[in-house]
N, C-alpha and C positions, 0 to 999 in steps of 0.2 A: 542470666542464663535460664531461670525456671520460665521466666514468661517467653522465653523462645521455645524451649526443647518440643516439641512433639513427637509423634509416634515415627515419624519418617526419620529423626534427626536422633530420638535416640536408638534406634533401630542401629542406622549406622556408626553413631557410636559404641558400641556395644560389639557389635556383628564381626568387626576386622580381625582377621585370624594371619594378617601377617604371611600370607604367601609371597609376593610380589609381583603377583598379575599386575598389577596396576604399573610398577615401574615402568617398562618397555612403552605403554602408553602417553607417558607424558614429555610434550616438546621439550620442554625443562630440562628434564632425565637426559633425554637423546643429547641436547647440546651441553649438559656439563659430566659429563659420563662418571665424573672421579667427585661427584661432590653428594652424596646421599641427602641433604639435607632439603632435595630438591623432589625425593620423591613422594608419590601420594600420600604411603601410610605414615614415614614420619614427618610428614605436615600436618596432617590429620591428627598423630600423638600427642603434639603441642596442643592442639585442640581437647583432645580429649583426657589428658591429664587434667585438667579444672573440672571437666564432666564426672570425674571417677575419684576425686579429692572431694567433691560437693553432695553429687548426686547417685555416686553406684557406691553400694555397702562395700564393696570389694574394699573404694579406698579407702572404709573408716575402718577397715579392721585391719587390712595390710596394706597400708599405701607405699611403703616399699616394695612390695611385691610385683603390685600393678602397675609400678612408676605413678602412681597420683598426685599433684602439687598442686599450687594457684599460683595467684600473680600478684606480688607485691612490691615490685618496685617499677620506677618509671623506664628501665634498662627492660624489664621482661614483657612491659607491654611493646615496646618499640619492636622487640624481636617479634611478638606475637601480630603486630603489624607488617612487619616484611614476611612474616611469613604467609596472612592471610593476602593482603594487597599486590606486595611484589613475587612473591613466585607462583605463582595461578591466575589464572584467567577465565574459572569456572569453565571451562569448557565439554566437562564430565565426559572426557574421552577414557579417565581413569574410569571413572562409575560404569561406562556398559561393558568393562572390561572386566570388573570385580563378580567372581562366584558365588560370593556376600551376597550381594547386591548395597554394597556398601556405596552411594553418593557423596562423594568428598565435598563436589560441589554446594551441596545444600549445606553440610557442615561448617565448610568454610564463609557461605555467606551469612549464615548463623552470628560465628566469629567477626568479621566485619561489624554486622550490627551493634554485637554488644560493643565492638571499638569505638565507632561512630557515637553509641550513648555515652561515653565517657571524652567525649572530644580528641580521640586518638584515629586521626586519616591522612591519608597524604593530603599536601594544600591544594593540588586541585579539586581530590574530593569534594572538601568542604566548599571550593568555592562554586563550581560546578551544583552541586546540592544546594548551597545559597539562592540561584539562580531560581533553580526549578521551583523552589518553594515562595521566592517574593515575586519574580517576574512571568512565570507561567512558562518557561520553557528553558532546557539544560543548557542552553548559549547564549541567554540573556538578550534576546534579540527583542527590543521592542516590537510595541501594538504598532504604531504607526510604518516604521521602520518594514515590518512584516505585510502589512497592507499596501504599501508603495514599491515593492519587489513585486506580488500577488499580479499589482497594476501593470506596471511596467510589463512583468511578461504578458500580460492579457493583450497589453496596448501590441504587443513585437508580433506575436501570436495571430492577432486579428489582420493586421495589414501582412502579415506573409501570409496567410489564406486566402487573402481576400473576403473576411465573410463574420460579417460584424455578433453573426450567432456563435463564432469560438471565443467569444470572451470568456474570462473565467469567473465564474459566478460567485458570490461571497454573502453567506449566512443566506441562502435562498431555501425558503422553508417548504415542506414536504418534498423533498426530493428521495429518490432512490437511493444515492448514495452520498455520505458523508466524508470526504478525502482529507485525511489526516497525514502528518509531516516530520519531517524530521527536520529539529533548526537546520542541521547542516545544510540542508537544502537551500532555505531563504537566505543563511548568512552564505555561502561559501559556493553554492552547487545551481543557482538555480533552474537552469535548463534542464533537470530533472525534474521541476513541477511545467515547466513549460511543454516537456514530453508527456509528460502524464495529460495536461490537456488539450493536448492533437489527439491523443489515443479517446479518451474520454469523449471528445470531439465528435471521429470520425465512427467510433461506435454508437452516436446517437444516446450517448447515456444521461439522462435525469440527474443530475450530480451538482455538489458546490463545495465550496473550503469556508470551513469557519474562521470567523473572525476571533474568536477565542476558543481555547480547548483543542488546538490543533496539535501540538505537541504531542506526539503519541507517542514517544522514547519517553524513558521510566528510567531515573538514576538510581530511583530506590530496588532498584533486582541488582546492581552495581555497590550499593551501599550497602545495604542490608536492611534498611531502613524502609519497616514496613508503613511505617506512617506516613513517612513522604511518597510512599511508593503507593497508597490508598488516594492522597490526595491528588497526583495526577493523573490516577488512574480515574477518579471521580470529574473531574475538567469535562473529557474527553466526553465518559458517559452523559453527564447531563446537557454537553451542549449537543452532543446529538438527538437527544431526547427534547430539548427544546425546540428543533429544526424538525423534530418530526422525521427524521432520518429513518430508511427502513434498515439500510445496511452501513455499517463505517466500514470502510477499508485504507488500510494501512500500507504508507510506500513501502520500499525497500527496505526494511531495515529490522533483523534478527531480532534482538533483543526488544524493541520494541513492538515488533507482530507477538512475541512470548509475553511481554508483560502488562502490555493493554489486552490479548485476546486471551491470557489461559491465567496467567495470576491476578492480574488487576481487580477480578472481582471479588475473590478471597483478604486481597488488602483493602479494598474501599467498603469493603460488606454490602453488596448489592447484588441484587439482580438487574439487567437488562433488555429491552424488550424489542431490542434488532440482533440484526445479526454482522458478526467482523469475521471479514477475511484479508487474508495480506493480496496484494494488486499481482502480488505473481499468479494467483487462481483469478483473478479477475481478467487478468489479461489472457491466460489459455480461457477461459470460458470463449471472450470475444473472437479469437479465432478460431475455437471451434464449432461456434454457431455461427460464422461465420460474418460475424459483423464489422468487424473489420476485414481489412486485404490489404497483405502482403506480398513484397516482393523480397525474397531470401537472397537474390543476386547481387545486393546491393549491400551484402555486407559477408565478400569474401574472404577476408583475413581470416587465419586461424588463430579459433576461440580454445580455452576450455575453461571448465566451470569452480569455483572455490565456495563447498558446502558450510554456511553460514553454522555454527556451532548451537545457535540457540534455534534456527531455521529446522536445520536436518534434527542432528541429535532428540534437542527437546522439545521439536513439534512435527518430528518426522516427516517435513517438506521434502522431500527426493527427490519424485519425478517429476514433478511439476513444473520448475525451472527445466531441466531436462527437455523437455515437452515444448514448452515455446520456443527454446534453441533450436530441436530440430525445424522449426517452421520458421525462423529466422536469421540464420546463417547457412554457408555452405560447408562448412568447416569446424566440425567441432570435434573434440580431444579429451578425451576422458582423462582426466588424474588420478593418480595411484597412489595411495588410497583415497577412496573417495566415499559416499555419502554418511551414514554413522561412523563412519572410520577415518574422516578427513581427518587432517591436523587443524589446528587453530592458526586463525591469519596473526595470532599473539599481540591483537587489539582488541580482542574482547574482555570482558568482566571491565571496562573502564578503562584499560591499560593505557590510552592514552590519552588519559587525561592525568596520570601521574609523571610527572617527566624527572623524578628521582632515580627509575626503573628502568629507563629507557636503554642504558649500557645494554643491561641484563636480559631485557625484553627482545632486542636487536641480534643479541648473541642466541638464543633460543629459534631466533625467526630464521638460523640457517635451514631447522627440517624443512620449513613450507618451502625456502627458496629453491632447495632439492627441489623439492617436488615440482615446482613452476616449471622450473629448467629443464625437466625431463620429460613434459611435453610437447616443446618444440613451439607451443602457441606463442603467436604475436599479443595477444588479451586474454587477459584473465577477466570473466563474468563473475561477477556475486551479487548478490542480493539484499544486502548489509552495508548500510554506510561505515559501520564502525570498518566492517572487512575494508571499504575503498581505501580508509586511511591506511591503515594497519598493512595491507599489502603493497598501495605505494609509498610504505616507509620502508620497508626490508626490500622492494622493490629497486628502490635508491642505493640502498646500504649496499646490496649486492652486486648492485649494477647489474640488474637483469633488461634484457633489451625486449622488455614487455611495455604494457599500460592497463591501466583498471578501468572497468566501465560496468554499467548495473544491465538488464533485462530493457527498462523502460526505455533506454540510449538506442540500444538493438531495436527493438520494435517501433521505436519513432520514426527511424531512422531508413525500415522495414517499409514502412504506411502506404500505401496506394490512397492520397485519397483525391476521389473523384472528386471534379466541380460539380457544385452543388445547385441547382437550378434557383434562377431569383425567386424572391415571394409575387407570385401574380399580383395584377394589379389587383382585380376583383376579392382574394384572401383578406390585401391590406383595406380596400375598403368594404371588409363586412366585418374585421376585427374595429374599425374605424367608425362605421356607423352608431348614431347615437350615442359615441362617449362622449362625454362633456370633460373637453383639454384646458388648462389655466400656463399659458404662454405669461413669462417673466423675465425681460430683456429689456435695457434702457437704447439701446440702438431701433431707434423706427424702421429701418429697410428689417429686418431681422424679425423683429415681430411682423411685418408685412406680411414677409415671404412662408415665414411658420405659417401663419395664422391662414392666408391662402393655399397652403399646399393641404393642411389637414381639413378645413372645410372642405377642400375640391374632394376630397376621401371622406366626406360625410361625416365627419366630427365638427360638433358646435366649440367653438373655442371663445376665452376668456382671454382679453389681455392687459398687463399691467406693464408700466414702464421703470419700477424701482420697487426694490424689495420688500419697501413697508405697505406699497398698494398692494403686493402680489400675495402678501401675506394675505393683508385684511379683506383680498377677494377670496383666496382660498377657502376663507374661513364661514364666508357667506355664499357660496356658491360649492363647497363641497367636491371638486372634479374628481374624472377619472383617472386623471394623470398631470402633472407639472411638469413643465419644463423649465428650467431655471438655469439662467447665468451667473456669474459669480461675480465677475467685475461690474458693480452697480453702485450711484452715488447715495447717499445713506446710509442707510441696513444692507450691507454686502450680501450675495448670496448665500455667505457660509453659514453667518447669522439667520437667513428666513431658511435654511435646509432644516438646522438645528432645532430653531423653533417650532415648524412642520413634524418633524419627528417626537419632540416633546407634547404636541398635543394632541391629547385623546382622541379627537375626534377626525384628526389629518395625518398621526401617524404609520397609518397602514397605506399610505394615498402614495404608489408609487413616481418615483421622482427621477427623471433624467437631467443629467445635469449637460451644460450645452456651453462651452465657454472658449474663446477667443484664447486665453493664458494660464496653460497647460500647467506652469510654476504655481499655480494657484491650487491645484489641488490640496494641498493640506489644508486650507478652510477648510476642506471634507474630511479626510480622513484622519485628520488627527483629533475629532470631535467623537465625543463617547456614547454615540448612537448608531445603529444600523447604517453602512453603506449606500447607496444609492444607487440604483435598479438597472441606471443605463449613465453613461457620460461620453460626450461626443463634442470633438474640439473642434472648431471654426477654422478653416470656413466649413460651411455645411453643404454636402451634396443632400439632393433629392432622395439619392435611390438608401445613402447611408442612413439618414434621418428615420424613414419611413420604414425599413429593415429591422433600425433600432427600438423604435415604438410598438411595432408588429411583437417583436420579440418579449418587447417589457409586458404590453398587453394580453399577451397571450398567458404567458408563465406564471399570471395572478392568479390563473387558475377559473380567472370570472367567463372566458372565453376560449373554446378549443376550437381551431379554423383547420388543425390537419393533425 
């Protein structure tokens, strides 16, 4: 406890003068009316009897007076675990309610921590927290795993546009911005990155998803645990920082927009030298400058909105969401109470990921179902993955004849977007002229047809028929671009990509990949080097090819055509 306490946490311990403001604020309170043990100040007490036994003179001189004790057996830590883990959910609807200005919140995640150092948390906790700290992300969703989802929707994405420039870009360096994720996403949700890159898209934005440090949920603001919660908060930064990133922005999701953009740098000890906003400001900027277009017709169901507790409360996000709802629905329903005064969706601080709690957690979740119910709306809007869960659980429970969906759903969903005119002939061959291309395919009609379309576009082309020529001409001739198959007798393509990007002097040499069997991508992506710049499956059109080249060649940054 000494290496936690600071000015803010003993402030609030200290400060609580036992009014009861805070009671009538907490969901807890409202659903068990007859059980005190549920309110702020004496959860808070439990807490702060160790504080005033240890560290305030009160308790060494009269620790009967001030109730001061500690914790000495494995029965009073358990209690001191239900009380910080299962009944709160940090939501500090007590704290803006206290005349104190007493944060139970921070107290209590204080509490957590020191639990957590002594191996006292619920088992999801810990395993949850295991995750984040070996595998890079709180759902344990593998690199390859995560890159083949990434794919996949790029691959869905591109043919429902028609327009081989929506792919979705991966570790692509000096870009605008840097889009970061929630696992839920890749494991459970993905059409939530698939919407974010139509919008992304259709606004024309300089953007990419990294290949690591995407994770931008933070267990350690859930745990307490400021060292886990330093070290993925530092992920995030340095691989933005590596990509040359000017801005991160952050999906949906509370608790992660709070702890990558307002604590993370106080637990990683750093400064950063871009700028993070969460995509709900991203996305009112693009329709207010008008870069994207919307039609609001197109999503007439009535809405209303559920104020994300770490969103509103602790980063005062309001109107924001508000703001793109009016421009993309016809129908929207204010909830009572609503922005600093919402209730908790009673999935936040982690809640569900302890399923010890969940009786208790379900029975508390009647105040929000009120509330839903008394809108009349068909959806409920949040902003918060953790809200999606947490609201289609008491959703269920209640049997409310609702559904949950985020901003990005609406607005995708919203999109006007125009066809987008092809690349002239003339662009592709001045982005074409004088590059020096190295074609790599053991099929003769195939190198043929490459090797004739991009000379008739004014590129000198190299060709090899097996992976080991294709290397050993790369390596002697230097190009401006490879094209490479995978399926080849020898040295497979996965092998000459790999090699290519391990050496010094080829691994900047952007690489398409071009392959007849699509099951074959894992040669690529489960290999622990940079992605590859373009990949296009056979058969090959003309107009696809030369679209996709145009694209790759341009984005190097070695040539601007528009």
């Amino acid at each position: 406890m000494a290496k936690k306490v600071n000015r803010q946490i003993a402030l609030s311990l200290a400060a609580c003068v036992h009014c009861g403001n805070c009671t009538e604020s907490c969901h807890y309170v409202l659903a068990n009316p007859g059980d005190p043990t549920y309110a702020p100040a004496y959860k808070a007490d439990r807490i702060r009897r160790i504080f005033k036994r240890h560290f305030d003179w009160t308790g060494s001189v009269l620790p009967w007076w001030v109730k001061a004790g500690s914790v000495f057996t494995d029965e009073e830590l358990e209690e001191l675990k239900d009380v910080a883990f299962g009944k709160c959910t940090n939501c500090r609807r007590c704290s803006l309610n206290c005349p104190m200005g007493v944060d139970f919140a921070v107290v209590n995640r204080m509490a957590r921590g020191l639990l957590v150092s002594v191996g006292v948390m619920p088992a999801g906790v810990a395993v949850v927290s295991k995750d984040q700290w070996e595998i890079g992300n709180q759902m344990g969703v593998l690199k390859e795993d995560y890159i083949e989802t990434i794919q996949w929707m790029s691959e869905e994405l591109v043919e429902a546009l028609g327009e081989p420039g929506a792919a979705i870009p991966i570790d692509k360096p000096g870009c605008d911005i840097m889009y970061t994720i929630n696992p839920r996403e890749a494991k459970y949700d993905p059409r939530t990155i698939s919407d974010a890159a139509r919008i992304f898209h259709a606004a024309g934005e300089s953007w990419t998803m990294p290949s690591e440090g995407w994770d931008m949920t933070n267990f350690g603001l859930f745990s307490g645990d400021d060292e886990l919660g330093g070290a993925v908060a530092r992920r995030v930064y340095e691989k933005a920082i590596e990509l040359g990133a000017r801005r991160v922005v952050m999906s949906e999701c509370g608790h992660g927009y709070r702890s990558t953009r307002c604590e993370g740098q106080n637990w990683a000890g750093m400064d950063v030298p871009f700028e993070m906003e969460s995509s709900v400001v991203t996305m009112l900027r693009y329709l207010n400058e008008g870069r994207i277009k919307v039609d609001k017709t197109r999503n007439t169901t009535p809405v209303t909105y559920h104020d994300s507790c770490n969103n509103a409360r602790s980063c005062g996000m309001f109107e924001e969401p508000r703001e793109v709802l009016r421009h993309v629905v016809t129908d929207f329903r204010e909830m009572y109470p609503n922005r600093a005064e919402n209730f908790c969706c009673t999935g936040g601080g982690g809640a569900m990921s302890m399923s010890e709690y969940t009786p208790q957690r379900l029975k508390s979740a009647k105040v929000k179902a009120d509330q839903l119910r008394a809108t009349g709306a068909k959806v409920v809007v949040t902003s918060c993955h953790n809200c999606v869960d947490g609201l289609t659980d008491l959703i269920r429970h209640y049997k409310l004849d609702m559904k949950v969906t985020q901003l990005v759903n609406l607005v995708s969903d919203a999109l006007v977007i125009e066809k987008r005119a092809a690349v002239p002939v003339t662009m592709i061959a001045a982005v074409l002229a004088g590059r020096r291309i190295l074609v790599v395919d053991d099929e003769p009609d195939v190198r043929t047809f490459l090797t004739a379309l991009l000379e008739d576009n004014g590129a000198t082309v190299f060709a090899a028929a097996d992976g080991g020529g294709g290397l050993a001409l790369a390596r002697k001739e230097k190009p401006d671009l490879i094209t490479l198959d995978l399926s080849m007798p020898g040295m497979d393509g996965g092998k000459v990509f790999e090699a290519i990007r391990k050496d010094p002097e080829l691994a900047k040499v952007p690489v398409c990949i071009i392959t007849g069997k699509p099951e074959l991508r894992k040669l690529i992506y489960e290999r622990d080097v940079p992605p590859p710049e373009g990949y296009i499956d056979k058969p090959i059109s003309e107009e696809t090819l030369l679209a996709n080249i145009h694209r790759i060649l341009d984005i190097t940054g070695e040539h601007k055509a528009h």
